[in-house]
BAFI-3210 file (N, C-alpha, C; in Angstrom, 3 decimals, decimal comma, padded with zeros to 6 digits):
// residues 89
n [1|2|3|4|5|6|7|8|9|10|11|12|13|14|15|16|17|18|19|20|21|22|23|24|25|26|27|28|29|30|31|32|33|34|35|36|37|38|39|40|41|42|43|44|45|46|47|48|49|50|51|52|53|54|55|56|57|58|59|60|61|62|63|64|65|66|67|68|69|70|71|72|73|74|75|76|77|78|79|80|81|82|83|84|85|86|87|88|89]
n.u [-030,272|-030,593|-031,976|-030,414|-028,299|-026,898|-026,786|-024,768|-022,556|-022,304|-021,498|-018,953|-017,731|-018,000|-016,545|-013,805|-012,953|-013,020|-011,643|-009,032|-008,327|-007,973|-005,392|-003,843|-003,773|-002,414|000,286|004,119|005,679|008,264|011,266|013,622|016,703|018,565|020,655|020,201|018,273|014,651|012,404|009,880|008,662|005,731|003,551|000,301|-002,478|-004,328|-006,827|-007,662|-007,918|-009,996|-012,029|-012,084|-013,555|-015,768|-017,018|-017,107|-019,384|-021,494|-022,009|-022,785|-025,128|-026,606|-027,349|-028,795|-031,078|-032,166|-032,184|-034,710|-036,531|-038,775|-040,824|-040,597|-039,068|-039,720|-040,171|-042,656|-044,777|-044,270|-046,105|-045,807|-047,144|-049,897|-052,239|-054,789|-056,961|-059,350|-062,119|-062,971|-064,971]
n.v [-001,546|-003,893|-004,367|-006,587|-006,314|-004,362|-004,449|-006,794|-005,040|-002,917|-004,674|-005,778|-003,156|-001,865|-004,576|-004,312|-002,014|-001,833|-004,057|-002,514|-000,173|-001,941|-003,397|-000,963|000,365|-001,161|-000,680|-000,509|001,609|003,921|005,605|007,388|009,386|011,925|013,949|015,609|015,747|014,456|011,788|010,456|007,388|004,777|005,771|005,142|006,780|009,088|010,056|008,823|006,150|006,797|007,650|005,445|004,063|005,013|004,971|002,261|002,276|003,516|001,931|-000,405|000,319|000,894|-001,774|-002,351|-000,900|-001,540|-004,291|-003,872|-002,675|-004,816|-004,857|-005,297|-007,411|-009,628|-010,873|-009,878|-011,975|-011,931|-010,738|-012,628|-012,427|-011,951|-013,927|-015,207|-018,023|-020,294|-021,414|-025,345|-026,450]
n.w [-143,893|-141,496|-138,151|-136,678|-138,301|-137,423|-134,631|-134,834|-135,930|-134,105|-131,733|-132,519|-132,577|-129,935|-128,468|-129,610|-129,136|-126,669|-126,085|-127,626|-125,800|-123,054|-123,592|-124,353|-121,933|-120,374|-120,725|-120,699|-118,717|-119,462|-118,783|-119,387|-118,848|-120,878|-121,663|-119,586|-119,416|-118,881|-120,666|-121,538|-122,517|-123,944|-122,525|-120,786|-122,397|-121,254|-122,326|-124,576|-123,644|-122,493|-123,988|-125,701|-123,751|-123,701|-125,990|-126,465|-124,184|-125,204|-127,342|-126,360|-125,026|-127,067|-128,381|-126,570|-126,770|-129,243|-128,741|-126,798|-128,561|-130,266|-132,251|-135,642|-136,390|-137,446|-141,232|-143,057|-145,163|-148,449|-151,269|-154,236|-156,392|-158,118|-158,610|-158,595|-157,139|-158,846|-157,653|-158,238|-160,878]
ca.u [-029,693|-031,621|-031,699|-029,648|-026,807|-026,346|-026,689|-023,422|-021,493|-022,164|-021,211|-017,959|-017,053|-017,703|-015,518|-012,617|-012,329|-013,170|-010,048|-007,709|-008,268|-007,404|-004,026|-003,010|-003,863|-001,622|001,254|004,986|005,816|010,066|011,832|014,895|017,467|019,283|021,429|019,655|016,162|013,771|011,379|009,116|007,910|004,933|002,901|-000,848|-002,921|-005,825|-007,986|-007,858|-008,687|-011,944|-012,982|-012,486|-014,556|-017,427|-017,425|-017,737|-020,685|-022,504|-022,155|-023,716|-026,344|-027,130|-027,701|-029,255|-032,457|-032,489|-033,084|-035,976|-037,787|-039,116|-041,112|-040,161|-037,819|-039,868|-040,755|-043,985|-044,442|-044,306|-046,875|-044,960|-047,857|-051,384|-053,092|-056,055|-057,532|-061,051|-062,149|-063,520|-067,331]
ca.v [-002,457|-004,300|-004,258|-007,740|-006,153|-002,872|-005,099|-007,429|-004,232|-002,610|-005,001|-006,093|-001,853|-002,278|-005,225|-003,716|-000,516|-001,800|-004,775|-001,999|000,608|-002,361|-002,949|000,483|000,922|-001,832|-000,409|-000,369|003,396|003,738|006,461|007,713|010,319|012,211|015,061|016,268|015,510|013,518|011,409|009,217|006,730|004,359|006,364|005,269|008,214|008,534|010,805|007,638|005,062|007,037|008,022|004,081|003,126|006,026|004,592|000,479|001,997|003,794|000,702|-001,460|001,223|000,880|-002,944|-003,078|-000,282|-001,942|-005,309|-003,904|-002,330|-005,977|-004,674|-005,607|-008,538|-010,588|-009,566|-010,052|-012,360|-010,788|-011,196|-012,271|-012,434|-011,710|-014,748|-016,056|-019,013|-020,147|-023,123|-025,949|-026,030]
ca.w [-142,928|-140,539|-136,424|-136,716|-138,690|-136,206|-133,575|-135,058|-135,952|-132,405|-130,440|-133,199|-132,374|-128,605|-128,346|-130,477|-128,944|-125,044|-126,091|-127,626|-124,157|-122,438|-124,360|-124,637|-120,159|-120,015|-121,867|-119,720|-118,820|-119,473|-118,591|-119,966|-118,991|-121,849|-121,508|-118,398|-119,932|-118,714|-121,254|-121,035|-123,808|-123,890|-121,401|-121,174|-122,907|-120,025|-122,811|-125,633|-122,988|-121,743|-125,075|-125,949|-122,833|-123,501|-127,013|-125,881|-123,389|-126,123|-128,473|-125,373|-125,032|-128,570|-128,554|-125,710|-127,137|-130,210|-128,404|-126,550|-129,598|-130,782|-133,686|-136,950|-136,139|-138,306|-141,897|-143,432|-146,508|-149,576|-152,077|-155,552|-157,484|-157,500|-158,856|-157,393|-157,476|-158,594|-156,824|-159,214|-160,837]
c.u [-030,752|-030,942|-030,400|-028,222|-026,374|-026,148|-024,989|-022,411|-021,562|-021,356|-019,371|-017,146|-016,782|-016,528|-013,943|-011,909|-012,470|-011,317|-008,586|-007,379|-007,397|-006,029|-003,287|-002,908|-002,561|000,162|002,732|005,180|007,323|010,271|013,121|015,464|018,126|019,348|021,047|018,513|015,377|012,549|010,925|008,257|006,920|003,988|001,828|-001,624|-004,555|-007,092|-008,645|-008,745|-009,955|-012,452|-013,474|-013,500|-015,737|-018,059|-018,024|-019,009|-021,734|-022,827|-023,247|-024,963|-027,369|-027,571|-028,992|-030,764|-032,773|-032,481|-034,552|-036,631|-038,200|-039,494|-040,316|-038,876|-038,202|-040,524|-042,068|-043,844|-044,878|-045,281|-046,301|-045,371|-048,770|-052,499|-053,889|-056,384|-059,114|-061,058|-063,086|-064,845|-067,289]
c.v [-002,824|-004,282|-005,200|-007,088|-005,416|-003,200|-005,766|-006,180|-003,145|-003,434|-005,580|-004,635|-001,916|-003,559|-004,865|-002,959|-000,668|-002,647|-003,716|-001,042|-000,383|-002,652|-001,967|000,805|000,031|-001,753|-000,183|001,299|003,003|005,421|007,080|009,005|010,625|013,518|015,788|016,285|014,821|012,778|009,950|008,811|005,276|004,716|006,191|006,812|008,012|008,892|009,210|006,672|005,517|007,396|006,532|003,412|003,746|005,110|002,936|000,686|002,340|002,453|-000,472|-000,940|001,008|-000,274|-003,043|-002,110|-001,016|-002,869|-005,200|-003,276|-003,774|-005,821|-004,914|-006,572|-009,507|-009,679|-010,240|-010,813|-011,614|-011,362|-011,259|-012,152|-012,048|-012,420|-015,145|-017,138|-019,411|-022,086|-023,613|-026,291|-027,417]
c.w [-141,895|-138,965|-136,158|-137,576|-137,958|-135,293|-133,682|-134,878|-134,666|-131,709|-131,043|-132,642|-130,804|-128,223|-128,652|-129,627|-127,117|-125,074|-126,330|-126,126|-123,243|-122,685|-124,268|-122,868|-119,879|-120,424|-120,497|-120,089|-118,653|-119,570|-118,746|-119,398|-120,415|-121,978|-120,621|-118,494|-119,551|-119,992|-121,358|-122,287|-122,994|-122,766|-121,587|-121,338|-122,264|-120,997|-123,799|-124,981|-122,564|-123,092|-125,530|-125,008|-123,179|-125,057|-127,023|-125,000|-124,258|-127,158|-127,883|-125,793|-126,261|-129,040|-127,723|-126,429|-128,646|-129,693|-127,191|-127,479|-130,362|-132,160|-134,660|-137,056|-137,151|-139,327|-142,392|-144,916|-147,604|-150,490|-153,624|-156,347|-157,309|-158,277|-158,253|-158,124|-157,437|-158,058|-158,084|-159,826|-160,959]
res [x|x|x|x|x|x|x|x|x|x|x|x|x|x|x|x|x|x|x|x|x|x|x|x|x|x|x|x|x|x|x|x|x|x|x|x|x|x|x|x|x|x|x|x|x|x|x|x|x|x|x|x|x|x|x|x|x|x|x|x|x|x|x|x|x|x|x|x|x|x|x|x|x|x|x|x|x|x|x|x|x|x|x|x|x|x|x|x|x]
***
């Protein structure tokens, strides 16, 4: 794989997982009685959302050193043959 594909699928994972955190933070908290019980459904899950944000900063992180290593961005032409040529008598 080259710099240019890790780069796409970084920043495709960072996006994903920064958009679902935000989704899931945003979630309504409901509260129910039942039979003297208290429970509570759709409750944001604080561990998910920071693991999703640590994971969108590492993904940054990871673009951003692979766009300062420049080297090898371009590749070198390949030699397909190894004919030479004689110049004419």
């Amino acid at each position: 794989m080259t710099k240019r594909t890790y780069i796409l699928i970084f920043s495709l994972l960072g996006f994903f997982s920064l958009g679902y955190a935000i989704y899931r933070s945003t979630s309504v908290r409901t509260t129910v009685m039942e039979n003297g019980m208290q429970v509570v459904y759709g409750e944001p899950q604080h561990g998910l959302i920071l693991g999703l944000c640590l994971l969108a900063g590492m993904c940054i992180l990871g673009i951003v050193l692979l766009l300062m290593d420049r080297k090898d961005w371009t590749e070198d032409a390949k030699v397909l043959s190894k004919r030479t040529v004689e110049p004419f008598k």
